[in-house]
N, C-alpha and C positions, 0 to 999 in steps of 0.2 A: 401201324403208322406211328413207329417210335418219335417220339417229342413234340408230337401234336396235344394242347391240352384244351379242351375245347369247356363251354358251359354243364353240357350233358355228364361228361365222363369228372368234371369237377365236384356234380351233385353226388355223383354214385362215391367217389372217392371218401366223400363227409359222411354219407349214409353207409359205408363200412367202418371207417371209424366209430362212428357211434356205435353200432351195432357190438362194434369187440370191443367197446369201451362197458356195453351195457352186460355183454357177458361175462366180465373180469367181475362187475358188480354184484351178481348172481352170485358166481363162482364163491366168493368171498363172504356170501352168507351163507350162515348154516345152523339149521336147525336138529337139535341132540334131542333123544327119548331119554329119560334116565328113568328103570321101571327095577323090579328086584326087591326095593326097599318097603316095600306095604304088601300088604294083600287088597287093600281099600283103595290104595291110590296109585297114578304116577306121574311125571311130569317132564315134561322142557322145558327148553333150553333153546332161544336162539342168541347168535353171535351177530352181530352185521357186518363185521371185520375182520377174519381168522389171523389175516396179517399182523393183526397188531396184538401185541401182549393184551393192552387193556381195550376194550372194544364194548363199544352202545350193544342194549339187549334186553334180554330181560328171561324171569325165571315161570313158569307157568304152572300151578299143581290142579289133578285132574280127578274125578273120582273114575269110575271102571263103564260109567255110560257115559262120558266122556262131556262133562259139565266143568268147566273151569272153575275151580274154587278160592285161588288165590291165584294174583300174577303182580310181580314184582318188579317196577323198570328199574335199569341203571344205566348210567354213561360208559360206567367203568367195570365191564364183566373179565375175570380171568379164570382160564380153564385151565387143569393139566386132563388130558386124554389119558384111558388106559385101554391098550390093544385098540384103539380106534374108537370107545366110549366115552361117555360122562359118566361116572359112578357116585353114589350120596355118601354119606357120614365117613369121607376121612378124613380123620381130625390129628393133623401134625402140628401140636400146639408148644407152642405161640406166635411160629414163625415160617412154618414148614405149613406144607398141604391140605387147603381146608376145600371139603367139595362146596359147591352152589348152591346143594341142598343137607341140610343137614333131619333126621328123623328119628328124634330123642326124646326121653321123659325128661325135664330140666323144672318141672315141680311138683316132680316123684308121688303124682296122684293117680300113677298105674295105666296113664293117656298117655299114649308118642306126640310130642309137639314140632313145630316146624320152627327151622330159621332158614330162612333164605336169603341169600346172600344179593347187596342192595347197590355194591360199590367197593371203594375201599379207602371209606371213611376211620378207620381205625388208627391205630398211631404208627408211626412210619408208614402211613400210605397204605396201611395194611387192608385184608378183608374185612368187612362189615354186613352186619347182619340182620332182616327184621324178624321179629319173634312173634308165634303164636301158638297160642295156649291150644291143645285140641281137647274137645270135648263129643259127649254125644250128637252133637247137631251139626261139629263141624268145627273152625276154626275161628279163635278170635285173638282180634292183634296185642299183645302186650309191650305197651311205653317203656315196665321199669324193665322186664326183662331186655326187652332193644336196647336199651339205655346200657347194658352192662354189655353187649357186642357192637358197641358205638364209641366207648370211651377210652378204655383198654387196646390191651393187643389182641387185636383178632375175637375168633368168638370164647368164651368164659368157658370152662373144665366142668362136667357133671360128675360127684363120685356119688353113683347111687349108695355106694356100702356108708357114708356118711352124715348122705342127704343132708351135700354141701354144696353149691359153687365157687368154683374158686377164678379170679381175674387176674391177671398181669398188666404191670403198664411198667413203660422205663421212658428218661430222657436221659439221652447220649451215655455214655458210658460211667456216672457218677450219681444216677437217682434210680433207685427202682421201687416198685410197689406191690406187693403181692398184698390181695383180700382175700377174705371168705364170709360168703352168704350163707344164711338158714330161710329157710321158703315157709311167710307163713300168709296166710291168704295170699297163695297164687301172686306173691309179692314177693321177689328177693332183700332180706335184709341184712344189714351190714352188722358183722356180729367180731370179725379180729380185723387186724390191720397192721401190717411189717412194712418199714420204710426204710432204707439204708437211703442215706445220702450224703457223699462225699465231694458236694459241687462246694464253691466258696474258697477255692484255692490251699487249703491244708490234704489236701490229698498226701498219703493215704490215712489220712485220721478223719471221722464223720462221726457222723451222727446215727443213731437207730430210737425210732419212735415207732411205737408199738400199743395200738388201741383194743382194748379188747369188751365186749360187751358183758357188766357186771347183775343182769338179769334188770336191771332199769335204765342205765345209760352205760354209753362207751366211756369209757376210762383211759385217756392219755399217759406213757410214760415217754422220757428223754434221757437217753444215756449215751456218752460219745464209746465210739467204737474205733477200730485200727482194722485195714485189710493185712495182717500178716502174711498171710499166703500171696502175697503181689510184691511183698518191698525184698530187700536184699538184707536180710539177717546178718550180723556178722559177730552179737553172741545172743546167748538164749538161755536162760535155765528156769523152775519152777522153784519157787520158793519153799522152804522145807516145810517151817510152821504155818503155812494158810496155802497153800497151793496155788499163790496166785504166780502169773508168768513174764518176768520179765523180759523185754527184748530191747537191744540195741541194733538199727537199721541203716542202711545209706538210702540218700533217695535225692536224686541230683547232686550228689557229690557234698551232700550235709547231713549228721548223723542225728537221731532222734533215737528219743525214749521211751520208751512206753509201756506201763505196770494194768495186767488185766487180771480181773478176778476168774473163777472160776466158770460165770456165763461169758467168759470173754468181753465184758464190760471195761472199758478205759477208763480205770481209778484215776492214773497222773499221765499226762504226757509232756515231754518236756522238746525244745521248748516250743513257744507257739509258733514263732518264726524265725526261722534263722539267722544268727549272728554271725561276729568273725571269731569270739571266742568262747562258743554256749559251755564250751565242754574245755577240762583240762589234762591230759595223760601224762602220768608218771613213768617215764622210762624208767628209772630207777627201783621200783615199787610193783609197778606192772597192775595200776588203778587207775579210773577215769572218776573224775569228781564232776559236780555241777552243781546250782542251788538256785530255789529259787525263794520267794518270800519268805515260805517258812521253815525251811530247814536248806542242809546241805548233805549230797548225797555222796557216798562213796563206793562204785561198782572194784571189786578184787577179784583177782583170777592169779589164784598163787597151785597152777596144778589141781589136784584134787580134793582143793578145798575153794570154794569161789561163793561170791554173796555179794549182801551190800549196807553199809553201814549208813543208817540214817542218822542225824544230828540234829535236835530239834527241842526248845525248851531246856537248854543243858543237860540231855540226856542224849546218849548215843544205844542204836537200838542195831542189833548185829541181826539180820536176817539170810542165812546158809541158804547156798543151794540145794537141791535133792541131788543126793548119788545119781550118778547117770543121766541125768537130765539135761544135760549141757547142750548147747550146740554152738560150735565155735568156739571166738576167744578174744580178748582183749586182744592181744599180740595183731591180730589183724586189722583191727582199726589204726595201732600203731606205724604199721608197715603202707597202710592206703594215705592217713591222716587227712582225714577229710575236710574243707573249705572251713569248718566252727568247731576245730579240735587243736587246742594249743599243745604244743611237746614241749616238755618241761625233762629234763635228762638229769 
């Protein structure tokens, strides 16, 4: 009786929808064994949402007469399958594939400890972790270790051969942080500390602060740095008598200076911000000069002899390049002459 729709056949209509509404519901939860990793234990894994990358769940560990020992909710569960499993401890750090369960010694007291993955509280949205310590009776939660697969990226690096941990963290492409831990009471402590940071608009010139623990407290240093390996070189050579390295750079179409010693520390850099005539080139001579309060410099590239004469206190101080050390040439600045490089013929 096509296009009669009556009350009866209205109710059945609703109560099939629901029905294959309820089993798309089902469908889409799914609970994973993940076992292999202990001889003592194992555990799940449910999803409530395979559809979605990030999906509500939680992480469940089990002993072998099947007593729950720890279970972990999240809002925010992300799985990568292998052949159709969950598998534990893959650790693609810092950015790459970490499993849900991790089953490590991380305070090398010769116990496997647990992290299980809580969300992805970490930086960029990343995975996060909560940490416990195992022992003979079992498992118990540790804050400071959470604390280090909470703040950072992703979960912290174990080198048992150092009986170290080590963390990363960055913000956007101009700060980063590497640490390392020493573990003393079942405590990670902060023992070095490397900080590159080239935020503040002098890009590529920053900063490197470097903390290191002097057996009673951390010890602060600050020394500017240069990303050589990012700018456009366009001369280069190492000085003969100190081996420090000088480089001339373009970097938005304004040329920069910059003298590093042999930790690649930024002794001078010139200048801070760019002008319309930081710099001066002699056609005629084939030199770039510049000065700033305390002296006046002069870079030469006469062939196979090239340096640079510094002027300073009425003394002029001639520093050669090394044989073969070169890269590039003045001639090239010449031929681009960049936005704060005057030509003088």
């Amino acid at each position: 009786m096509q296009g009669i729709n009556t009350p009866h056949m209205h109710r059945i209509f609703l109560f099939s929808c629901c029905l294959l509404a309820g089993l798309q519901q089902v469908c889409a939860q799914v609970t994973y064994k993940i076992d292999q990793f202990s001889d003592q234990y194992y555990a799940k894994v449910f999803i409530k949402d395979t559809a979605e990358v990030f999906s509500p769940g939680w992480v469940a560990v089990y002993d072998h007469q099947d007593k729950e020992l720890l279970k972990v909710e999240s809002e925010e569960l992300a799985l990568e399958l292998h052949d159709g499993k969950v598998v534990a401890n893959v650790r693609e750090l810092p950015y790459g594939e970490q499993s849900v369960l991790q089953y490590l010694d991380v305070n090398f007291d010769g116990i496997k400890d647990l992290a299980i993955e809580d969300g992805q509280n970490s930086c960029y949205h990343g995975p996060s972790f909560q940490v416990y310590l195992g022992h003979k009776g079992g498992f118990t939660h540790s804050s400071s270790f959470t604390r280090l697969a909470q703040e950072y990226c992703g979960l912290f690096e174990v080198n048992e051969e150092e009986k170290k941990i080590y963390t990363m963290t960055k913000s956007g492409c101009c700060w980063h942080q590497l640490s390392a831990f020493e573990v003393v009471n079942n405590t990670p402590e902060e023992r070095e500390v490397v900080e590159e940071d080239f935020s503040g608009g002098r890009y590529p010139f920053g900063t490197l602060t470097r903390k290191h623990w002097d057996g009673k407290k951390m010890v602060t240093t600050v020394t500017d740095i240069v990303s050589i390996d990012e700018v456009n070189i366009r001369f280069a050579f190492t000085v003969e008598k100190n081996d420090k390295l000088l480089t001339l750079f373009l970097q938005d179409n304004m040329l920069y200076y910059a003298l590093q010693d042999k930790e690649e520390r930024v002794e001078l850099s010139f200048p801070e911000s760019a002008g319309t005539a930081d710099f001066i080139y002699s056609a005629k001579d084939n030199t770039l000069q510049f000065s700033n309060k305390s002296a006046t410099y002069t870079i030469y590239d006469n062939g196979n002899k090239y340096g640079i004469r510094i002027l300073t206190g009425g003394k002029t101080y001639d520093w050669t390049g090394r044989a073969d050390s070169r890269k590039g040439g003045l001639k090239r600045i010449a031929a681009e002459l960049p936005g704060n490089v005057e030509l003088v013929r």
